[in-house]
N, CA, C and O atoms as CSV, one atom per row, in Angstrom:
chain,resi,resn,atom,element,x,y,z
A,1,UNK,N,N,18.578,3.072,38.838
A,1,UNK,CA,C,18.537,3.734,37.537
A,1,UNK,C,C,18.141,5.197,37.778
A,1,UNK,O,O,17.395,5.495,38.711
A,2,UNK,N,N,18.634,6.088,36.949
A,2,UNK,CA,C,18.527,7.249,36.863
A,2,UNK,C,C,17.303,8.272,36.734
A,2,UNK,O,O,16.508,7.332,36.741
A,3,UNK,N,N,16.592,9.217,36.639
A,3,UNK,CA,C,15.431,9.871,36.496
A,3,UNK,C,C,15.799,9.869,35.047
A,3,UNK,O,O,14.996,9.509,34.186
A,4,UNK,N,N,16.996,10.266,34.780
A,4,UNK,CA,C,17.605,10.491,33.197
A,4,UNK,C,C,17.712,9.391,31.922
A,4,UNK,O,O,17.599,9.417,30.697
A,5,UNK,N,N,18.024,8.325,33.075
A,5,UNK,CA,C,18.078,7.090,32.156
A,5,UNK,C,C,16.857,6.530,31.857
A,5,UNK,O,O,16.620,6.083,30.734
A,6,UNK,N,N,16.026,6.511,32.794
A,6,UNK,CA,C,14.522,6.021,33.117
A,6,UNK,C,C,14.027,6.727,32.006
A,6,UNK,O,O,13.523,6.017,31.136
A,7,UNK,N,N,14.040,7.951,31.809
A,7,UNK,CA,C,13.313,8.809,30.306
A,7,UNK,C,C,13.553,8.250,29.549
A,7,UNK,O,O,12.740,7.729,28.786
A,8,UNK,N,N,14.878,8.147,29.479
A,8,UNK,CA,C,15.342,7.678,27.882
A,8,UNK,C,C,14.889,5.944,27.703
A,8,UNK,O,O,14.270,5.727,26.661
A,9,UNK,N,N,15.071,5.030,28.372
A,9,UNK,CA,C,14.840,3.653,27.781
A,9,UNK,C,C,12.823,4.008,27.851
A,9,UNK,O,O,12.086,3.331,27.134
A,10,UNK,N,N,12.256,5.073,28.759
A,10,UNK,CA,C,10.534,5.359,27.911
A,10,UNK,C,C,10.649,5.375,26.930
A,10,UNK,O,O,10.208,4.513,26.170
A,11,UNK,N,N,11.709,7.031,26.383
A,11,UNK,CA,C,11.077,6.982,24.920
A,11,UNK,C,C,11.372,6.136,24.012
A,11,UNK,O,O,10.903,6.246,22.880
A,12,UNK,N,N,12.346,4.975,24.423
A,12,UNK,CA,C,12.882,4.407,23.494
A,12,UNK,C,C,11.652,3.168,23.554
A,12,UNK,O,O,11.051,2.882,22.518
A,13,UNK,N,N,11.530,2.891,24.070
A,13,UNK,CA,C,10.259,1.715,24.370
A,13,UNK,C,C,9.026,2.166,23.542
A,13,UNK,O,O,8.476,1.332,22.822
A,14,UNK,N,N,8.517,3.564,23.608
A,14,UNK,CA,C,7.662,4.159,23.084
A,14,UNK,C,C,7.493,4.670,21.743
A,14,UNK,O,O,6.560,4.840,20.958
A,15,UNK,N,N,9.121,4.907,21.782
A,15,UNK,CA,C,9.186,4.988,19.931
A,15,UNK,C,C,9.288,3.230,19.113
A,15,UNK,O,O,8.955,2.979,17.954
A,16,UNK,N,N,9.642,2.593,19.769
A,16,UNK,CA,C,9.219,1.338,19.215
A,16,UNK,C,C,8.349,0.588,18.874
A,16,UNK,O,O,8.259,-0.326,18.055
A,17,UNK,N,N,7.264,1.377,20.065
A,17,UNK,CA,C,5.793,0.431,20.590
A,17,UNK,C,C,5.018,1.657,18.953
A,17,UNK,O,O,3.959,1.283,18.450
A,18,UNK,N,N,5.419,2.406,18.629
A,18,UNK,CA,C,4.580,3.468,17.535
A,18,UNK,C,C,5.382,2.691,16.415
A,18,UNK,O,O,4.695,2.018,15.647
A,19,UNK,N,N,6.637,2.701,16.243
A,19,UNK,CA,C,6.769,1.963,14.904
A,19,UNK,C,C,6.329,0.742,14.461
A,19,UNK,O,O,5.908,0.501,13.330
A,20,UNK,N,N,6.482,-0.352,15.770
A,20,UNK,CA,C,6.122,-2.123,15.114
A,20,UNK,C,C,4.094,-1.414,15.109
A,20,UNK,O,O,3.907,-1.359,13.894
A,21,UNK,N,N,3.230,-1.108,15.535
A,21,UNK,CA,C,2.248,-0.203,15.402
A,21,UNK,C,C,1.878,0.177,14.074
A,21,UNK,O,O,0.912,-0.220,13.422
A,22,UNK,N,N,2.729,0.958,13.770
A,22,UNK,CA,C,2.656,1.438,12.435
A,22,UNK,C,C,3.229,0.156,11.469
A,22,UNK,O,O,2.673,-0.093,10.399
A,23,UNK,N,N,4.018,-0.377,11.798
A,23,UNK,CA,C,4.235,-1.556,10.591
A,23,UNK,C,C,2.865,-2.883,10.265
A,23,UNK,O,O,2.519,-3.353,9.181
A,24,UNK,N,N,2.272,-3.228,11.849
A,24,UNK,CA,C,1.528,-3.838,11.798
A,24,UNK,C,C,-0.114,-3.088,11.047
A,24,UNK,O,O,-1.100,-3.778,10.791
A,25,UNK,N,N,-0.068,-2.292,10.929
A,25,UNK,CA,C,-0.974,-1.485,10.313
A,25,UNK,C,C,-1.156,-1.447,9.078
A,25,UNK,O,O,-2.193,-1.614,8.436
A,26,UNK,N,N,0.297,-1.132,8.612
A,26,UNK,CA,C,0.157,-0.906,7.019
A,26,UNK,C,C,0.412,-2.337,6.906
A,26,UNK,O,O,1.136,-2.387,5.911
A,27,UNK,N,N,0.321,-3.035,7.151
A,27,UNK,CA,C,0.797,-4.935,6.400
A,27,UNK,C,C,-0.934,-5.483,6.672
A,27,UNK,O,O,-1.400,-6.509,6.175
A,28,UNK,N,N,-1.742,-4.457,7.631
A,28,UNK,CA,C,-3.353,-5.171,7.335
A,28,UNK,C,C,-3.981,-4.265,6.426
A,28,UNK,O,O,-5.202,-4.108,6.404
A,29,UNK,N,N,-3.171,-3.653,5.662
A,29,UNK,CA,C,-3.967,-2.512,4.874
A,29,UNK,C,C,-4.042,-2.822,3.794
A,29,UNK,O,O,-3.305,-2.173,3.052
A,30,UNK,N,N,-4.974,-3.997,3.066
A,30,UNK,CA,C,-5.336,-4.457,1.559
A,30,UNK,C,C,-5.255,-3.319,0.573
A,30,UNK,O,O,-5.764,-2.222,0.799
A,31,UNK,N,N,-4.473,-3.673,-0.735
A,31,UNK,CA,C,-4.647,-3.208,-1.596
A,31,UNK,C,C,-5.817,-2.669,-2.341
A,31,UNK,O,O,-6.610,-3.541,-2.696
A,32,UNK,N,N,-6.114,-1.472,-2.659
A,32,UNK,CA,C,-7.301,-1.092,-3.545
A,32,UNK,C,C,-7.715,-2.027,-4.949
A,32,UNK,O,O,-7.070,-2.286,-5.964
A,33,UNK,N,N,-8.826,-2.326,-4.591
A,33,UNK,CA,C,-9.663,-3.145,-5.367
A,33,UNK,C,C,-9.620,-2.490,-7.131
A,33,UNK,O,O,-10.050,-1.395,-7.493
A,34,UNK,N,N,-8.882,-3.694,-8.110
A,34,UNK,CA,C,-9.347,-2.669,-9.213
A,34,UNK,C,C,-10.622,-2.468,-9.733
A,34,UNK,O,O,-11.533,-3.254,-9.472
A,35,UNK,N,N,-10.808,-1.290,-10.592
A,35,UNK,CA,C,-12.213,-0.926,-10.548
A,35,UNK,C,C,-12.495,-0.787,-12.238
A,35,UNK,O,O,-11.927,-1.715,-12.812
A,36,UNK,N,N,-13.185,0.079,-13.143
A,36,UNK,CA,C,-12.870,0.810,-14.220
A,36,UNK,C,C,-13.715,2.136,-14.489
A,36,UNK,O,O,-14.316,2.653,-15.431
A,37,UNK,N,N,-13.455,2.381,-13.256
A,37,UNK,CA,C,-14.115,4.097,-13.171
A,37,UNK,C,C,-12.823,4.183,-11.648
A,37,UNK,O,O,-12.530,3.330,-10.810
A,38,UNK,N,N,-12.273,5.777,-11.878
A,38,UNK,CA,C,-11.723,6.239,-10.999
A,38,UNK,C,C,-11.762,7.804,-10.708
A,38,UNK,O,O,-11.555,8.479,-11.716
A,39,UNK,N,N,-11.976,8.487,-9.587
A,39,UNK,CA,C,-11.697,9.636,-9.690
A,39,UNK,C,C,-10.606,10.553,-8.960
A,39,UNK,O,O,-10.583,10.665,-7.734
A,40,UNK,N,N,-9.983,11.000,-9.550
A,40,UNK,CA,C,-9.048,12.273,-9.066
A,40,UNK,C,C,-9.688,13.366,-8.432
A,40,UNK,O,O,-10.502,13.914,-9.175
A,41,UNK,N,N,-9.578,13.917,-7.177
A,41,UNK,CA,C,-10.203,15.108,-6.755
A,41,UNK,C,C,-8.319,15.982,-6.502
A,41,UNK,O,O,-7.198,15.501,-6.338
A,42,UNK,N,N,-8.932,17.615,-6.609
A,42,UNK,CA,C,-7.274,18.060,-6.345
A,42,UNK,C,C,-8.170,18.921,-5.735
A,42,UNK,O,O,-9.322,19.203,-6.067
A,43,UNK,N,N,-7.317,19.411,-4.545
A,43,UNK,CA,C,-7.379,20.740,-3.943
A,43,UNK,C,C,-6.309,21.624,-3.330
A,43,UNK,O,O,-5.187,21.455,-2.853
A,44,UNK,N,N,-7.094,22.587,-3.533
A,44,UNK,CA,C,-5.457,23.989,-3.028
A,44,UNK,C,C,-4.640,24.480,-4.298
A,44,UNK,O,O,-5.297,24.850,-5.271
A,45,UNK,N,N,-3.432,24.507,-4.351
A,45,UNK,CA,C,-2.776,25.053,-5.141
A,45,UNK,C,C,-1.077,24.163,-4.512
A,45,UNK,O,O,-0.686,23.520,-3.538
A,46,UNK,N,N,-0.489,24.746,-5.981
A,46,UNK,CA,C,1.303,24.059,-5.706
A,46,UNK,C,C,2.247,24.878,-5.279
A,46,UNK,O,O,2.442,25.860,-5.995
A,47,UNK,N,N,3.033,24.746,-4.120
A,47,UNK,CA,C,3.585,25.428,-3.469
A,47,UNK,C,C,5.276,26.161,-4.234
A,47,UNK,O,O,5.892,27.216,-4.080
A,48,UNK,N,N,5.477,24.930,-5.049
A,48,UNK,CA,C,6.841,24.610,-5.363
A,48,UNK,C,C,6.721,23.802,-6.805
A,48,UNK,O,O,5.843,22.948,-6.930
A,49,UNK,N,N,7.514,24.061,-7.747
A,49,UNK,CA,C,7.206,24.032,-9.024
A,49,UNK,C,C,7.864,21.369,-8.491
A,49,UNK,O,O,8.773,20.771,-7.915
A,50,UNK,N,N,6.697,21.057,-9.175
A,50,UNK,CA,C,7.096,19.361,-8.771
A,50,UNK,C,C,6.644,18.489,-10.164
A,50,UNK,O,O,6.312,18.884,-11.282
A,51,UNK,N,N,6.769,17.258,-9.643
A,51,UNK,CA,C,6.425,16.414,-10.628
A,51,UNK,C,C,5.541,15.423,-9.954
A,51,UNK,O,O,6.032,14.606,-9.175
A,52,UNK,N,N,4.332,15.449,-10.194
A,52,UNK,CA,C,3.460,14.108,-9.715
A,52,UNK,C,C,3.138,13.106,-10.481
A,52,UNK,O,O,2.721,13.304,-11.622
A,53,UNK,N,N,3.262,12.060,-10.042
A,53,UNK,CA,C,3.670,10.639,-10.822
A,53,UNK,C,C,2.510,9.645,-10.375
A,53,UNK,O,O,2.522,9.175,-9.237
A,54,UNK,N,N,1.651,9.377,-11.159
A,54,UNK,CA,C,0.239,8.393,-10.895
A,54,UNK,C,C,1.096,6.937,-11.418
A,54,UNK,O,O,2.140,6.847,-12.064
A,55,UNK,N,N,0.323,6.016,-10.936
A,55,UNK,CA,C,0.627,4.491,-11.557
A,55,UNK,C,C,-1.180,4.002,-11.778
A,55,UNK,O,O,-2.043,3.956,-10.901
A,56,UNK,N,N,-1.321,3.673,-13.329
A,56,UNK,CA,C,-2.096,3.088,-13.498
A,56,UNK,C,C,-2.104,1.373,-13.917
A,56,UNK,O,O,-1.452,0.767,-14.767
A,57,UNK,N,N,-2.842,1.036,-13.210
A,57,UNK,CA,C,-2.042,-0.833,-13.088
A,57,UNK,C,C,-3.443,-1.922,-13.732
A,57,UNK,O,O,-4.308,-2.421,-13.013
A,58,UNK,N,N,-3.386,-2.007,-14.532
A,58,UNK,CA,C,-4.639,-2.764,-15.355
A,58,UNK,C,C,-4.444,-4.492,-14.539
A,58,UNK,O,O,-3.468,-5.241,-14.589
A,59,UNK,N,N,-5.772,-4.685,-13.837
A,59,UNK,CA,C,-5.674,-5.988,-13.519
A,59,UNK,C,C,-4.979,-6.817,-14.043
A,59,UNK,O,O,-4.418,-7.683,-13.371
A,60,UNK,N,N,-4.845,-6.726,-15.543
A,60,UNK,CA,C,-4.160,-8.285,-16.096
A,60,UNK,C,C,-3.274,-7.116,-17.396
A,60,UNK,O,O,-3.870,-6.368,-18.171
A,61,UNK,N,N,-1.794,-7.279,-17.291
A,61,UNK,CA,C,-0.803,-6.614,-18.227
A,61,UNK,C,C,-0.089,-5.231,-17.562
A,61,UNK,O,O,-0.857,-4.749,-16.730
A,62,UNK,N,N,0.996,-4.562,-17.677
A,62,UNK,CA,C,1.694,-3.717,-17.800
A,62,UNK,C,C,1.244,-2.579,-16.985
A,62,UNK,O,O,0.340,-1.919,-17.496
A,63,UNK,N,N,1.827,-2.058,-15.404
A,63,UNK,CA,C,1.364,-1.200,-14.915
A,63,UNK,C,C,2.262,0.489,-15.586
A,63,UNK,O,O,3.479,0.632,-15.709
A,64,UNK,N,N,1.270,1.446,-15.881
A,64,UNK,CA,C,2.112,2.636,-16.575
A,64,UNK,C,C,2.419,3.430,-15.439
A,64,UNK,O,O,1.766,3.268,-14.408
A,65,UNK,N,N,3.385,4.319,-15.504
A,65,UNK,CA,C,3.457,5.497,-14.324
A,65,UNK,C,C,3.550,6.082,-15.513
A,65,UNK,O,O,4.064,5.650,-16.544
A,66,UNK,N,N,2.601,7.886,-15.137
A,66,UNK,CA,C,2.284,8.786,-15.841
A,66,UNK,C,C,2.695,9.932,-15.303
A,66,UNK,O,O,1.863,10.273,-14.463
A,67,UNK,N,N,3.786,10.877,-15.394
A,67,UNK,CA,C,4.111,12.009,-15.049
A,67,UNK,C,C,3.840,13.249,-15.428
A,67,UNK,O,O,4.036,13.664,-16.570
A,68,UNK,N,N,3.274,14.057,-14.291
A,68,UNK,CA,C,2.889,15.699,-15.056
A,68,UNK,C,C,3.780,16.222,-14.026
A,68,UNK,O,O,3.979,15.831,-12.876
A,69,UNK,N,N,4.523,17.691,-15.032
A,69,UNK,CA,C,4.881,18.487,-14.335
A,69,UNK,C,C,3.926,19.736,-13.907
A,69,UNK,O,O,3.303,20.460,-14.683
A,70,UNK,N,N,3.957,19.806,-12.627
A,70,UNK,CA,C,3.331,21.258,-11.881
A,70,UNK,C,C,4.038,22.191,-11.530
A,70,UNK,O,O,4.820,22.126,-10.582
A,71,UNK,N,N,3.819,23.407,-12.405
A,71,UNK,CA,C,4.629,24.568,-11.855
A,71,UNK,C,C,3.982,24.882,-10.498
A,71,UNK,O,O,2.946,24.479,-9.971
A,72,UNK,N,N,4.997,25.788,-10.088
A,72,UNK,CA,C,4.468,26.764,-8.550
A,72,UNK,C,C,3.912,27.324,-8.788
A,72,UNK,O,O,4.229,28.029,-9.746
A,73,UNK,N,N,2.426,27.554,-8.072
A,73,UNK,CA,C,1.252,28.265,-7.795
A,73,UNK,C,C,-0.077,27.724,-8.638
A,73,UNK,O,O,-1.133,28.349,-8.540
A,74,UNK,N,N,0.017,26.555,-9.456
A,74,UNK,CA,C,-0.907,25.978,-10.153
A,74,UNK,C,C,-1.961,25.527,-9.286
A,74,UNK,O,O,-1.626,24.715,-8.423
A,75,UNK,N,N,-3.040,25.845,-9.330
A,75,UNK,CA,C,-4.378,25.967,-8.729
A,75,UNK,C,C,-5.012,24.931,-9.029
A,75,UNK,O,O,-4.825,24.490,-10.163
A,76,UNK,N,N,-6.049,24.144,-8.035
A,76,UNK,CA,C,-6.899,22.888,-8.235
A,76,UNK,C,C,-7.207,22.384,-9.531
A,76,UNK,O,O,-6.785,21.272,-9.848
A,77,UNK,N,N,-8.096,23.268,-10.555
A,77,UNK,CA,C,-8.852,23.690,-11.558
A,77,UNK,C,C,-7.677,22.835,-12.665
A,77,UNK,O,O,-7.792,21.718,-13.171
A,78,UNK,N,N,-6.745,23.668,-12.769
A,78,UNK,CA,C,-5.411,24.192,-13.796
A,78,UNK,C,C,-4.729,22.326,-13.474
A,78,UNK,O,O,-4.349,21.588,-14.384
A,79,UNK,N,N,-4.743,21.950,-11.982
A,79,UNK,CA,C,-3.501,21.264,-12.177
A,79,UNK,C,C,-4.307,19.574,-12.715
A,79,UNK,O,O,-3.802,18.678,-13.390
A,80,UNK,N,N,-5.586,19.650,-12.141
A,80,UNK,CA,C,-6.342,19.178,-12.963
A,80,UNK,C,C,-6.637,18.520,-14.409
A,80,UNK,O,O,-6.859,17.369,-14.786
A,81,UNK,N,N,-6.555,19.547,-14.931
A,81,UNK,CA,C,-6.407,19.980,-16.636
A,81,UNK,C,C,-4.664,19.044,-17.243
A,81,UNK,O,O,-4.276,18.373,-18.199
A,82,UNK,N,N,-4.191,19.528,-16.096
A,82,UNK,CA,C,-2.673,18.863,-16.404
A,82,UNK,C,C,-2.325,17.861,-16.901
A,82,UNK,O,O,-1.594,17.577,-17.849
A,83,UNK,N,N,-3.159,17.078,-15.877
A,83,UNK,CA,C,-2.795,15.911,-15.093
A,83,UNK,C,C,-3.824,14.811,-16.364
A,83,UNK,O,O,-3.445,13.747,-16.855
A,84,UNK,N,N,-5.124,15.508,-16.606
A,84,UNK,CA,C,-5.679,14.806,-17.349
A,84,UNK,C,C,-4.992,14.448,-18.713
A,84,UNK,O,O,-4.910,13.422,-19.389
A,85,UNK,N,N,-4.567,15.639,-18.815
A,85,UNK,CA,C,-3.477,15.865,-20.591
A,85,UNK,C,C,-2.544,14.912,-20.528
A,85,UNK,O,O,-2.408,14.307,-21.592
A,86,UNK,N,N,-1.606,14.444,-19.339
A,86,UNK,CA,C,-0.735,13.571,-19.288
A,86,UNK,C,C,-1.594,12.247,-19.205
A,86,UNK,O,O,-1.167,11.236,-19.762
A,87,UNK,N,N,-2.618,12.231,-18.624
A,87,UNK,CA,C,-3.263,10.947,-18.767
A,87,UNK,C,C,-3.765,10.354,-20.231
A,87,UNK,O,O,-3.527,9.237,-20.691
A,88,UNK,N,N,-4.479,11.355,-20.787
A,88,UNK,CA,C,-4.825,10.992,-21.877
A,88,UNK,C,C,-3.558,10.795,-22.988
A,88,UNK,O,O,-3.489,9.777,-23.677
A,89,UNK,N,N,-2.686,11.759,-23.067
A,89,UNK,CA,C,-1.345,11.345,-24.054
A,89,UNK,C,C,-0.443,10.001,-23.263
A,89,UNK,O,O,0.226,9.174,-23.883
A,90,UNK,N,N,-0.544,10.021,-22.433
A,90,UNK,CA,C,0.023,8.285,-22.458
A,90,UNK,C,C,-0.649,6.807,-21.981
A,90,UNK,O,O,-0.106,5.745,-21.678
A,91,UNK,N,N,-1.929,7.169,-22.043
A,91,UNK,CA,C,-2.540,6.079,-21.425
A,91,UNK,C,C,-3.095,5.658,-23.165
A,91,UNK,O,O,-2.807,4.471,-23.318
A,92,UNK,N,N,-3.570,6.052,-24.086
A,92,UNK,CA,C,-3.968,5.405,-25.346
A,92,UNK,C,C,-5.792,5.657,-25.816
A,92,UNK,O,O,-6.463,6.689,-25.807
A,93,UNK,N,N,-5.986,4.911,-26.016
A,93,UNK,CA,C,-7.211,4.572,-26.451
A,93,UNK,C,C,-8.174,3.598,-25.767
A,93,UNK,O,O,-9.380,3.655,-26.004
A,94,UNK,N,N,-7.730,2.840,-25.047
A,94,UNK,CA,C,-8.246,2.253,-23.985
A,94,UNK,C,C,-8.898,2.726,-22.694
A,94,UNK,O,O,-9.367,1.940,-21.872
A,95,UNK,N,N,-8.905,4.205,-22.540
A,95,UNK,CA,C,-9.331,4.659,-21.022
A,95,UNK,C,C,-10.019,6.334,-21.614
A,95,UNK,O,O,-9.422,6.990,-22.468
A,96,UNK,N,N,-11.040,6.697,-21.116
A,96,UNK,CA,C,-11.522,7.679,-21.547
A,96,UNK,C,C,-10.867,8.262,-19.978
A,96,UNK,O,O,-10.579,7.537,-19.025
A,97,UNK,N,N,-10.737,9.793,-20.041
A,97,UNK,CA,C,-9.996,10.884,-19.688
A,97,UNK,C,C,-10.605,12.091,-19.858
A,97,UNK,O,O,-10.370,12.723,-20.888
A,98,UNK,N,N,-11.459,12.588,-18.904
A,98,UNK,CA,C,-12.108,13.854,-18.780
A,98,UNK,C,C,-11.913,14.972,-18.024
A,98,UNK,O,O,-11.061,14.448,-17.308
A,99,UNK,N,N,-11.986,15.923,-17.652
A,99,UNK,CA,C,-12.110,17.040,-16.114
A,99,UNK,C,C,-13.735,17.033,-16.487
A,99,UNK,O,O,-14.361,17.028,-17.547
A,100,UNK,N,N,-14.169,17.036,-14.809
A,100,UNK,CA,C,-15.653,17.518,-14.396
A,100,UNK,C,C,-15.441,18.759,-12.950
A,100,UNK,O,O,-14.504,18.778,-12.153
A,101,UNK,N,N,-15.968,19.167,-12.968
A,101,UNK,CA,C,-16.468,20.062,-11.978
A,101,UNK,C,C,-15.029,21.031,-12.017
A,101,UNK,O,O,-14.647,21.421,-10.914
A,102,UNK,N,N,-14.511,21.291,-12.781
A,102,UNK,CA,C,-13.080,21.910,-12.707
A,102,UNK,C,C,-11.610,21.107,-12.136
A,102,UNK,O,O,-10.574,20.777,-12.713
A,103,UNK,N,N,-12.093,20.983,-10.714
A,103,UNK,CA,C,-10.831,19.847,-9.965
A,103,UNK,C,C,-11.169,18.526,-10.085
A,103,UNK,O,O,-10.513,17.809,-9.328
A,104,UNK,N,N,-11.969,17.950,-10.777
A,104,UNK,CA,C,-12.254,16.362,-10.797
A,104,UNK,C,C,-11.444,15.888,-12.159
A,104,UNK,O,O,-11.290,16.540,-13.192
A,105,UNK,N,N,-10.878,14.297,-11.791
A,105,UNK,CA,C,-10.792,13.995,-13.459
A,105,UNK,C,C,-10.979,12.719,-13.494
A,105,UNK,O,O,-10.136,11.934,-13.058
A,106,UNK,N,N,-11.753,12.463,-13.852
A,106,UNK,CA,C,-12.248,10.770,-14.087
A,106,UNK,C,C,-11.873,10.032,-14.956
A,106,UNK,O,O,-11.793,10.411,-16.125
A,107,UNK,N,N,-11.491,8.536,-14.474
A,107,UNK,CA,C,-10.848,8.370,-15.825
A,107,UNK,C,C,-11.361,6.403,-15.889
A,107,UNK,O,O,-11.315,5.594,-14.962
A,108,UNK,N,N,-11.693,6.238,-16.968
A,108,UNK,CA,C,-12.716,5.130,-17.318
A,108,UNK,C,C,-11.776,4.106,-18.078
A,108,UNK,O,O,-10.635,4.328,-18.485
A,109,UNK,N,N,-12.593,2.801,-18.190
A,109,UNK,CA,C,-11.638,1.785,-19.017
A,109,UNK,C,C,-12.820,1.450,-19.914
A,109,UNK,O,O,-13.934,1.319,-19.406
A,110,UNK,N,N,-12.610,1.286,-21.400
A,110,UNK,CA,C,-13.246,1.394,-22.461
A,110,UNK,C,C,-13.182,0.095,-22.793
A,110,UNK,O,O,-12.368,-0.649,-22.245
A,111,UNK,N,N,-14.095,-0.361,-23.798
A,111,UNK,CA,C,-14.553,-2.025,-23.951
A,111,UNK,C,C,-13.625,-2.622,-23.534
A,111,UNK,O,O,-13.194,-2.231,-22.449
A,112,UNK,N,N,-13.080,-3.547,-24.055
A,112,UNK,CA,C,-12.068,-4.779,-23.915
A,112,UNK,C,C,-11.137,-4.356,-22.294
A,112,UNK,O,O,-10.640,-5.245,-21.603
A,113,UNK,N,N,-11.055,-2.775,-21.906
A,113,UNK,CA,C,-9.770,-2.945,-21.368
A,113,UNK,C,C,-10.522,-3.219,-20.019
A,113,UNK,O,O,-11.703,-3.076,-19.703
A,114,UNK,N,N,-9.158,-3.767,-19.175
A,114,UNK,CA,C,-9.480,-4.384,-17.658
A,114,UNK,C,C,-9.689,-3.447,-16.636
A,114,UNK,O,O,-9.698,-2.216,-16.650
A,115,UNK,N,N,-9.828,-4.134,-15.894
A,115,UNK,CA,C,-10.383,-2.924,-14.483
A,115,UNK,C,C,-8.889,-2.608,-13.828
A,115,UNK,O,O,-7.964,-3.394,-13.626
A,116,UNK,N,N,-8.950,-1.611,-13.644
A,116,UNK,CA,C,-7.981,-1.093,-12.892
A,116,UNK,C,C,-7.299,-0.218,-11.806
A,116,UNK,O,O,-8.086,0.673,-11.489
A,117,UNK,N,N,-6.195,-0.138,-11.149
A,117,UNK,CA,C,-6.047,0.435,-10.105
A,117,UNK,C,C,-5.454,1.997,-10.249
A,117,UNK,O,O,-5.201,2.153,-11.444
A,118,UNK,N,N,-5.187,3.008,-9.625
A,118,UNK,CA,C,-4.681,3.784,-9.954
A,118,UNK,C,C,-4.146,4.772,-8.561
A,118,UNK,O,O,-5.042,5.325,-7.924
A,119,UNK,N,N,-3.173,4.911,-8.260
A,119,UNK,CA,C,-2.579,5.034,-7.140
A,119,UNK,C,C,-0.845,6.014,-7.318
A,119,UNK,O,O,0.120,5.757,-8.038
A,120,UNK,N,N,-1.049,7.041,-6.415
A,120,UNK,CA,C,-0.103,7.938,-6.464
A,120,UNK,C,C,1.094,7.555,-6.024
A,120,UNK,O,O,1.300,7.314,-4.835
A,121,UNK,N,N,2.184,7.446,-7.138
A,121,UNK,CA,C,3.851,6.532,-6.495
A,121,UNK,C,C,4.727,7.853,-6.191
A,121,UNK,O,O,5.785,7.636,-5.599
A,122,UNK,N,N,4.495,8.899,-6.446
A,122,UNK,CA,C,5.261,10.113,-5.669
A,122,UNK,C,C,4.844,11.796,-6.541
A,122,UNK,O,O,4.448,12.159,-7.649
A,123,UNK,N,N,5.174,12.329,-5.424
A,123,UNK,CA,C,5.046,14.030,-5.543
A,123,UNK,C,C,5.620,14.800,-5.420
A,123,UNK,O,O,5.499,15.159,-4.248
A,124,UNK,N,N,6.533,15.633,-6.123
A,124,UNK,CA,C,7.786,16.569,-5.574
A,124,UNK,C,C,7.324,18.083,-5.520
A,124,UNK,O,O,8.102,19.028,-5.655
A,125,UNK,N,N,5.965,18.195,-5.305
A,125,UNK,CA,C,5.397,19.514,-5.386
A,125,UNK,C,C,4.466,19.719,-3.659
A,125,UNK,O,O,4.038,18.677,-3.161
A,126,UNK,N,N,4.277,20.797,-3.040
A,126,UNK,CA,C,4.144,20.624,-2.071
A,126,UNK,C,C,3.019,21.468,-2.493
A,126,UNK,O,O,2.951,21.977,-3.611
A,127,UNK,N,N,1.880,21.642,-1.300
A,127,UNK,CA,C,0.956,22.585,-0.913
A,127,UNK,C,C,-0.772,21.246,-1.745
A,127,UNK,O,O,-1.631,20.624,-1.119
A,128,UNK,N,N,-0.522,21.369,-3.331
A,128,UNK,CA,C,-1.606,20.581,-3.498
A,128,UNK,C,C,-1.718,19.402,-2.972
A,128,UNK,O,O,-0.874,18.726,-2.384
A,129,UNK,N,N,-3.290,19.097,-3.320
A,129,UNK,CA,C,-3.644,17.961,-2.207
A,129,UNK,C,C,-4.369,16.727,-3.448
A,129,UNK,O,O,-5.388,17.060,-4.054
A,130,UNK,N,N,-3.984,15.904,-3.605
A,130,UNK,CA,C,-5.199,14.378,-4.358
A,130,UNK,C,C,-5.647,13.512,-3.358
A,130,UNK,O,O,-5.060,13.302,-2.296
A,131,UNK,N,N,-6.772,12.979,-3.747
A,131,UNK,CA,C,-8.041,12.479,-2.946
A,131,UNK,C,C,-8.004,11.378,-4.292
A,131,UNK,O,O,-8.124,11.893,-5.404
A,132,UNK,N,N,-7.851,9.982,-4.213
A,132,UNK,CA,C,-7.609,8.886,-5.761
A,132,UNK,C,C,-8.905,8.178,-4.726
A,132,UNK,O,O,-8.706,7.521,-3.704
A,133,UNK,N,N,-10.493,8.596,-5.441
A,133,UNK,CA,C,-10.966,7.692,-5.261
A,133,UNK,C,C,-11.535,6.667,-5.872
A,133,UNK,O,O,-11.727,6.937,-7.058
A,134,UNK,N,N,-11.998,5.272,-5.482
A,134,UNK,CA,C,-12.700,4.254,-5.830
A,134,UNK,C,C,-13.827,4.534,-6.621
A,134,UNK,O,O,-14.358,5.583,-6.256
A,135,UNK,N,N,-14.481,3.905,-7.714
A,135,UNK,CA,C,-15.665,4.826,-7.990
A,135,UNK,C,C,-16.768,3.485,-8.532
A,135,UNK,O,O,-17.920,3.738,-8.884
């Protein structure tokens, strides 16, 4: 066998040994626990005018996806503010919806409603950053 061929069936061995790797990884990676406190952290700014799309998934009934649009150059603070506005106009009366510290937005489940998950299903805006934590 070749010095040439010998490379190539490495990397090919090696790009395999990183993908089944990576598959076995994400298949031990449990789902986030639902909760009924969550927080949003944002940082940086938006590179490219996008649309970020949250899914909020109530333990028991109907998971929502909630879309805000972010123009280009919208800042932590601002996109924040956004994001909460889209939360609160389509999530209801069931979930309180605040900004704290400027880039934070917390968002709560009110008597009756269930605990829940809340998890980012896509982003077409580049540069900002979300941190969806557990709370």
């Amino acid at each position: 066998m070749s010095i040439k061929n010998l490379s190539r069936a490495f990397s090919v061995a090696l790009t395999l040994c990183f993908a089944l790797g990576a598959a076995v990884h994400a298949a031990d990676a449990a789902p986030p626990k639902p909760s009924g406190k969550w927080i949003l952290y944002f940082d940086s700014w938006s590179e490219v005018d996008g649309d970020l799309v949250l899914r909020i998934a109530p333990d028991q009934g109907q998971a929502v996806d909630v879309t805000t649009k972010i123009p280009k150059g919208t800042h932590e603070n601002a996109a924040a503010e956004l994001v909460a506005g889209s939360l609160k106009g389509q999530l209801g009366g069931g979930y309180s919806v605040k900004v704290e510290d400027g880039e934070k937005v917390y968002i709560k489940n009110k008597g009756k409603t269930p605990k829940f998950v809340v998890s980012q299903t896509s982003s077409s805006t580049t540069g900002l950053k979300l941190k969806i934590k557990r709370s």
